[in-house]
C-alpha positions in Angstrom: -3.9 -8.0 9.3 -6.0 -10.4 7.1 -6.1 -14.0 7.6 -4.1 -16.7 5.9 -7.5 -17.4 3.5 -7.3 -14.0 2.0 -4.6 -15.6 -0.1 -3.0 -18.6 -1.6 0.1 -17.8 -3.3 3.4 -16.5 -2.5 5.5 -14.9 -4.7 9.4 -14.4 -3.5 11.0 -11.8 -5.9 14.4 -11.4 -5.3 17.3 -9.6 -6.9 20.6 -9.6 -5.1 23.5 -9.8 -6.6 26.3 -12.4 -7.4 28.3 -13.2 -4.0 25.4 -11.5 -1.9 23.2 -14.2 0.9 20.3 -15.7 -1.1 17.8 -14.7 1.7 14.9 -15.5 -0.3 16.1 -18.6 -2.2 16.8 -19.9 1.5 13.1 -19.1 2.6 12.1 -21.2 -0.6 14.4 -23.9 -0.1 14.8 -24.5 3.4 11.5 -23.0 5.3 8.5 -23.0 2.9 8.5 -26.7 1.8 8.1 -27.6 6.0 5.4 -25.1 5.6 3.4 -26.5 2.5 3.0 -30.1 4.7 0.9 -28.3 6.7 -0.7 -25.7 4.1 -0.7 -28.0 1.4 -2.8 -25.8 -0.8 -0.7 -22.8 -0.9 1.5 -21.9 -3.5 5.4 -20.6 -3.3 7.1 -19.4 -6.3 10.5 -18.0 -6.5 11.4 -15.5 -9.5 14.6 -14.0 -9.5 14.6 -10.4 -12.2 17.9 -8.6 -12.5 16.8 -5.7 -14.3 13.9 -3.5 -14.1 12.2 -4.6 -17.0 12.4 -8.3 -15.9 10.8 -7.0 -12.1 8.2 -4.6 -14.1 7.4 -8.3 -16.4 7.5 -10.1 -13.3 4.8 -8.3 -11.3 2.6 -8.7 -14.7 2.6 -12.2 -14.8 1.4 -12.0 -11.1 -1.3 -9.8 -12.2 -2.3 -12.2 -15.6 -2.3 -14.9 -12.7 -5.0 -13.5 -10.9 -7.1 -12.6 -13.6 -6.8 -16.0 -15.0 -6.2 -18.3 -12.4 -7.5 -16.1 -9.5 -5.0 -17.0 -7.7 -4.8 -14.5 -4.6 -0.6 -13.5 -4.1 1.4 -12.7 -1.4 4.2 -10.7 -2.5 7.9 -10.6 -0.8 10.2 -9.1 -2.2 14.0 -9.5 -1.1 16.0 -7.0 -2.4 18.3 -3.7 -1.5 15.7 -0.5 -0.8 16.4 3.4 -0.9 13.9 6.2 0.3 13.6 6.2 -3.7 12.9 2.6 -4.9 14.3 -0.8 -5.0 17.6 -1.7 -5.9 18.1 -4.5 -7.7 21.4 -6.8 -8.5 22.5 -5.7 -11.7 22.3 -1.5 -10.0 19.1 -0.3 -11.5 16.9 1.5 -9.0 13.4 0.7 -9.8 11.0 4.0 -8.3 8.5 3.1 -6.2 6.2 4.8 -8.8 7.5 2.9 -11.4 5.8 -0.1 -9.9 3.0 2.0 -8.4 0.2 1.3 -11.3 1.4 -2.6 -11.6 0.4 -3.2 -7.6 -2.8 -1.2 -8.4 -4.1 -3.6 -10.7 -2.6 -6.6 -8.6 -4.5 -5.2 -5.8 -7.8 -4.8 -7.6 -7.5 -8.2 -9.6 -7.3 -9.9 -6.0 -10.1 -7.6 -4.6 -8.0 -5.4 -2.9 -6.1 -8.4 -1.1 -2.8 -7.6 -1.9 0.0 -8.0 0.8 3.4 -7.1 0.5 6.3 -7.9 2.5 9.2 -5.9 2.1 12.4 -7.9 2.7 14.6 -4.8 1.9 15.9 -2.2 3.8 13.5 0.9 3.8 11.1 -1.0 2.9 8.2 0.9 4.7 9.0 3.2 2.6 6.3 1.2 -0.3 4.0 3.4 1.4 4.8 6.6 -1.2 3.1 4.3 -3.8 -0.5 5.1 -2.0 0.0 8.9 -0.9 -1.8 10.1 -3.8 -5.7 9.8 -3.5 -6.4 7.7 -6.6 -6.5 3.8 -6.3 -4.8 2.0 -3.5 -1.8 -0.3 -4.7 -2.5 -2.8 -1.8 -4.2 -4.0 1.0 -1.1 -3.8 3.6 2.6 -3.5 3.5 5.1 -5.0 6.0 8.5 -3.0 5.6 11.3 -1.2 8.0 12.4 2.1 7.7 15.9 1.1 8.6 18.9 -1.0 7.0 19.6 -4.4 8.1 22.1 -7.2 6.8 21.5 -10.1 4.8 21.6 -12.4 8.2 18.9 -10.4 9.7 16.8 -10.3 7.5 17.2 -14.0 7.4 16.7 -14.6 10.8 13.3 -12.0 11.2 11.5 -14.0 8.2 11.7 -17.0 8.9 10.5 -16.1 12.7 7.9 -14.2 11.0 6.3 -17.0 8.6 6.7 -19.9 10.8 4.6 -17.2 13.7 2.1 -16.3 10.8 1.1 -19.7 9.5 1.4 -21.3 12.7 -1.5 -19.1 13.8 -2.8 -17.2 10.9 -2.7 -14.1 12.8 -1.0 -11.5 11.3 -0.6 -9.5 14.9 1.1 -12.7 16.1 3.7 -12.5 13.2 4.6 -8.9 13.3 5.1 -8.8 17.3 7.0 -11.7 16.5 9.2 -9.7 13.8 10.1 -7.2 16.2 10.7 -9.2 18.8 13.1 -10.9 16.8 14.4 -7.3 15.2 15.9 -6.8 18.7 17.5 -2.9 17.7 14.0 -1.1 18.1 10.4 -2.1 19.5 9.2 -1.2 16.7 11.7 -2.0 14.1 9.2 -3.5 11.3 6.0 -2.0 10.8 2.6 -3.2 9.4 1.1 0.1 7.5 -2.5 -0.9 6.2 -4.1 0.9 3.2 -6.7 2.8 5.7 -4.1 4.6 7.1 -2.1 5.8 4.4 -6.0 7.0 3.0 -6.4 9.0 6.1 -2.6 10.4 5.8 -3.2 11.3 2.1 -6.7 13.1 3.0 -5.5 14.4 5.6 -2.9 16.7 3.8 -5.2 17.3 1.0 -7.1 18.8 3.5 -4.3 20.5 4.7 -3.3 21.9 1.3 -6.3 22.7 -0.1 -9.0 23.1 2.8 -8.0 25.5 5.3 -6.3 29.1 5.6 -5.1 30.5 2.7 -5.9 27.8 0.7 -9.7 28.0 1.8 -10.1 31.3 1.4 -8.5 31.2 -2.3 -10.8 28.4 -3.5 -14.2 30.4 -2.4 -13.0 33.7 -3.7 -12.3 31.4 -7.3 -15.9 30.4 -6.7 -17.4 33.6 -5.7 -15.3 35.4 -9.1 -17.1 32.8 -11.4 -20.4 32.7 -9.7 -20.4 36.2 -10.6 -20.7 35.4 -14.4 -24.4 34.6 -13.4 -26.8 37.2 -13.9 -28.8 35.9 -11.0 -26.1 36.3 -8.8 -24.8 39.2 -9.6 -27.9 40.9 -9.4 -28.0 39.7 -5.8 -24.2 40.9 -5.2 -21.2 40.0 -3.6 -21.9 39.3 -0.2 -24.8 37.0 -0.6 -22.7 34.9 -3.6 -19.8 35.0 -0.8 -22.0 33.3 1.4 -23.4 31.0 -0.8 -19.7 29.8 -1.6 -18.6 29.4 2.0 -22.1 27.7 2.6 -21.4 25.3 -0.2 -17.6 24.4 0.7 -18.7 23.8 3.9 -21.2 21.0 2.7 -18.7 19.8 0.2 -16.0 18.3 2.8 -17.3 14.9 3.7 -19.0 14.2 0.3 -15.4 14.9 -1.2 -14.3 12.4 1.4 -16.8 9.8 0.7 -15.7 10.4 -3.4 -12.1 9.9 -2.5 -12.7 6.8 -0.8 -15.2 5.2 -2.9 -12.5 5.4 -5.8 -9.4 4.5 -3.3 -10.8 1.4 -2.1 -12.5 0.2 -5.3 -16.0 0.4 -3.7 -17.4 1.4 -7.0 -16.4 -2.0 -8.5 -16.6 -4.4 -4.7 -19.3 -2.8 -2.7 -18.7 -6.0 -0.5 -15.5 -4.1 0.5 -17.6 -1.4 2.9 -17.6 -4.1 5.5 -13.7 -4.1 5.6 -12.9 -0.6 4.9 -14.8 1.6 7.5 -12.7 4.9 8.4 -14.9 8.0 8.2 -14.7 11.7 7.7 -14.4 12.8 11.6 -11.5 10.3 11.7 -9.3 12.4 9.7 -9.7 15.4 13.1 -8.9 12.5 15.3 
């Protein structure tokens, strides 16, 4: 996980209803200002939407604060979380595609920076936002795939940020989360944006690269190729080959495409250095 410099704000969203444990106010109020005496440059700003328009206006301020501030953000978000979405306090269920284009220019404002810390139960579950092979909506994600109360949640935050800005490692801070999380080993989970590419290519690959699928998408090629006077003079067989030949050859250059655009390499060549999987680690 990237290094406490890769950012300088934190942004605690929380929507819980009336009655419910504050969990984030609480990490504002009682744990971060302990923090900022020794961080005194970082930033920590709670925001509290009820609705889904006041979350969707929420994560475009923090977007209009990078662009104009460049301030780098942290996002945590303490709310309820379903396989679907998040649930915020006055019952709306917010998709996570619904905030899947908003975290995509977050992420590429910040230079593909963006953390997010899933204070919700199912959390993980952010992930779905980056299954599709376009741009990735953030750097990492910190989430469970479980439910958990209000006290535990508590309880596994706070031991996670006092472990993460006491070293700046993020591996300190998530072995620390599960430690705390005592029902699993592996009750929290750090999912980074090169794994979720490799995931996504992987079923693409699946899908529309092997078996039937395969053989479909050369017999399409050899069916047009055969509009050419060229090649049909040379028949069937030989444009069959030719189209087998070329699908072959067109695998890791499809690859290299999909991650060019996925990690923004196009517009932050710099990022090469930090995003390195390759097309042989998708068989491994």
């Amino acid at each position: 996980m990237r290094s406490y410099n890769s950012f300088n704000k934190l942004w605690i969203i929380e929507s819980l209803a009336d009655g419910e444990l504050k969990t984030g106010s609480q990490l504002r109020s009682d744990l971060f200002p302990k923090i900022q005496k020794q961080h005194s440059t970082l930033i920590v700003v709670l925001e509290q939407p009820k609705s889904k328009d006041e979350l969707l206006n929420c994560l475009e301020t923090i977007y209009k604060d990078v662009v104009e501030n460049q301030n780098y953000p942290l996002i945590h978000l303490e709310c309820h979380g379903c396989e679907e979405g998040l649930g915020l306090s006055n019952k709306e269920i917010v998709s996570w595609n619904e905030i899947r284009e908003l975290l995509i220019k977050i992420n590429f404002a910040c230079k593909l920076n963006l953390l997010v810390v899933m204070a919700a139960c199912k959390g993980a579950y952010l992930i779905h936002t980056a299954t599709q092979l376009d741009r990735a909506p953030f750097y990492a994600v910190v989430g469970s795939k479980e439910n958990m109360n209000a006290g535990e949640v508590q309880a596994d935050f706070v031991e996670f940020y006092e472990t993460f800005f006491l070293t700046l490692s993020g591996n300190e801070a998530i072995k620390s989360l599960n430690k705390q999380a005592k029902k699993t080993n592996r009750f929290y989970y750090f999912v980074g944006s090169e794994i979720v590419f490799l995931k996504a290519f992987r079923k693409y690959h699946q899908d529309h690269c092997v078996g039937q699928a395969k053989r479909e998408r050369i017999e399409y090629l050899v069916t047009q190729s055969l509009s050419i006077p060229e090649v049909k003079e040379r028949g069937v067989n030989w444009a069959r080959k030719q189209a087998k030949e070329w699908f072959k050859s067109e695998q890791e250059p499809a690859f290299e495409r999909m991650k060019v655009r996925f990690f923004g390499l196009d517009e932050y060549p710099q990022n090469a250095e930090r995003f390195t999987v390759k097309y042989a680690d998708i068989f491994s």
